[in-house]
N, C-alpha and C positions, 0 to 999 in steps of 0.2 A: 414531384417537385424537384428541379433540378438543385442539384446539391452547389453549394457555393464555397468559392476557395477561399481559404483561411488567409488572413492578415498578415506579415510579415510578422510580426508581433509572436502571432500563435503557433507559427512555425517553427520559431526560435523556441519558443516554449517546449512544443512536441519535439526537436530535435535534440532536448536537453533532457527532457525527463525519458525518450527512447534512450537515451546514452546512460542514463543511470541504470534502466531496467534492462540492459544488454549486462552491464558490470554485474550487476546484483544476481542476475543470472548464471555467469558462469563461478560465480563463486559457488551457489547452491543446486546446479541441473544434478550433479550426480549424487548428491543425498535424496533426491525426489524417487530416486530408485529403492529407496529400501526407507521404512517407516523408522526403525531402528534407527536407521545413519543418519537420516533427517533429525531427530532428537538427540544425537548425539553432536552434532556438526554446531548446536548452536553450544550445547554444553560447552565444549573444547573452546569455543571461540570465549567465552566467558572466562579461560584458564590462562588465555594467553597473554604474556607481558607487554605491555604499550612498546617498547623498543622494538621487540619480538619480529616486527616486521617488517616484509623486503620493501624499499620505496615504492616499487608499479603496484602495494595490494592493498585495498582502502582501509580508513581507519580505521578503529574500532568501535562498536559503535557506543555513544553514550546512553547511559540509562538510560530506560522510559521518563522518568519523573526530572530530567534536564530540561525539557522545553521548556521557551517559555510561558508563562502563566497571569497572562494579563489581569488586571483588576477588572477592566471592563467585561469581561465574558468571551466566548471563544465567535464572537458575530455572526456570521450566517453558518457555522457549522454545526453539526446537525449533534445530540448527546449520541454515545451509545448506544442502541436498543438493548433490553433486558431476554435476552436469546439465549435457550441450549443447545440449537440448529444451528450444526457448522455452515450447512448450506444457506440457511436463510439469514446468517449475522454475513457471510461473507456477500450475500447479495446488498446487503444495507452496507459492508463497508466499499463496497464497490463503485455504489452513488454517492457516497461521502468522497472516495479518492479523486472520483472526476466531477465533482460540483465543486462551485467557490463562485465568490463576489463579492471583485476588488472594491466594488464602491461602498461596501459596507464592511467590510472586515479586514482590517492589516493583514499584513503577514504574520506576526508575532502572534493574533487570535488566529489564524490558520493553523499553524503551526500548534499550539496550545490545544485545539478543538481536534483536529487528528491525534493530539498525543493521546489522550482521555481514551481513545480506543484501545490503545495496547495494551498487552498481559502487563500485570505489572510483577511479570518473574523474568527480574533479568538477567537472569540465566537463560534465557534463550529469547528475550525481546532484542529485535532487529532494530531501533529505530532509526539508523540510520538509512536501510530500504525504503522507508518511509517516508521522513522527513526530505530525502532527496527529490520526491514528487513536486513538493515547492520550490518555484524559482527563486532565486536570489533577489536582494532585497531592492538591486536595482530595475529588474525587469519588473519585480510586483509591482514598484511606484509606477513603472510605465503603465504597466495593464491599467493603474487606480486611474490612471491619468487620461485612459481611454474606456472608461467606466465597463472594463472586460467581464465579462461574467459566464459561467457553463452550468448546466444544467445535466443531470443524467437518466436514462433510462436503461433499466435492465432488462435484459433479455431472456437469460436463463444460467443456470451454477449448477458445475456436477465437482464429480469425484473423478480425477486424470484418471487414465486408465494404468498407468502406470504405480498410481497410487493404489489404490483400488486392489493390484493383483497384489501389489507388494504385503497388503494386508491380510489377501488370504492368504497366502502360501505363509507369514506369521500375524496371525492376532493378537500375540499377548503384544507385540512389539509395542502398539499405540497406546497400551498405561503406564508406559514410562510417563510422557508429556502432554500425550493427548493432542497431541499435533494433526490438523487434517491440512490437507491440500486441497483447497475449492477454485475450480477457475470459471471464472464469472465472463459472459460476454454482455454486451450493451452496446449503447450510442452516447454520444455526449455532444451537447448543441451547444456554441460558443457564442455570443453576441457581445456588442459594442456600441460604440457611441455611433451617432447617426446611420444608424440601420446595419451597421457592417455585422457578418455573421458567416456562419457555417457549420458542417456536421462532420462526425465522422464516427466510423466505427469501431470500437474500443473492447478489448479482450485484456485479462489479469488473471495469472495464478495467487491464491494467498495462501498464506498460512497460518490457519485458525484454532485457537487453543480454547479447548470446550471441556472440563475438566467436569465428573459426573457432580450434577447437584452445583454449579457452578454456570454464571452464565459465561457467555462464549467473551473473548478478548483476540487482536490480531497481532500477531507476532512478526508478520516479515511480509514483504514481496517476493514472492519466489519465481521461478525461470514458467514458461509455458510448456508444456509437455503434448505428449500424446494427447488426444479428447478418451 
């Protein structure tokens, strides 16, 4: 089937939420090197003073438990799963980052429904990687207003390679936080009002905190590495 070009609409979307996970990424590529510094890098970040930093380096991020928290329920987003598979909660949080549907769920239940995902040790939850996946409040009314909606399909979730070595060469390093690196690849199909639509194909590193006896939570969007 030939593949069909995305809306003006969804391009502004994609060109915003690629701009956020460009940022998000060089803040965190070189802690993906060492399972240590990855669990450290969020620690530090949690010690740092609100002033503390230079104008070009984003803010810090606010707790997990700041979203908002509508009364109505989180709309079309999906709970949790109850998972101690880093791989397999990162493949569920993967179709949650790239499904929504503006005709049925604000922003504010978007928002609220991805929060529910996060560790809630924020000492190393990121939600600002996260919550930057949704556009601002004016483009979502456009999307409501063009009854936008996406759908996902997963492909497949490993362990970077980079991640992976960094752990054998140390093991104990991962019970500090329990922090893994999963990067999920997939598709996501976008549709609209009067038939408009398109696909594309869609890769994510995350970072999944699966604590033994504990079911799994996501802690951050991390940079794409090695496979």
């Amino acid at each position: 089937m030939q593949k069909r070009s995305l809306s003006p609409l969804r391009r502004a979307t994609t060109h915003w939420s690629t701009g956020r996970r460009i940022l998000v990424g060089a803040i965190v590529i070189t802690v993906l090197l060492a399972v240590a510094g990855f669990a450290a890098w969020f620690t530090s970040r949690s010690d740092q003073p609100a002033g503390g930093q230079a104008p070009s380096a984003p803010a810090p991020s606010a707790p997990a438990d700041t979203a908002p928290k509508p009364s109505t329920g989180a709309g079309s987003v999906p709970a949790p799963p109850k998972i101690s598979d880093p791989l397999v909660y990162g493949r569920a949080a993967a179709v949650m980052l790239w499904s929504y549907d503006s005709r049925a769920t604000t922003r504010d239940q978007q928002l609220a429904g991805m929060n529910a995902w996060m560790t809630r040790e924020t000492k190393y939850t990121d939600w600002t990687s996260i919550s930057g996946q949704v556009p601002d409040p004016v483009l979502w009314s456009r999307m409501a207003d063009n009854a936008q909606r996406a759908r996902a399909a997963v492909g497949e979730a490993h362990f970077p390679s980079a991640f992976k070595q960094a752990l054998a060469e140390n093991p104990s390093a991962l019970t500090e936080a329990y922090i893994y690196a999963v990067t999920v690849t997939g598709k996501q199909t976008i549709a609209w009002k009067d038939g408009g639509g398109g696909a594309e194909d869609r890769s994510v590193t995350l970072a999944v905190q699966c604590r033994p006896g504990s079911d799994c939570a996501l802690v951050s969007i991390a940079p794409s590495v090695a496979p």
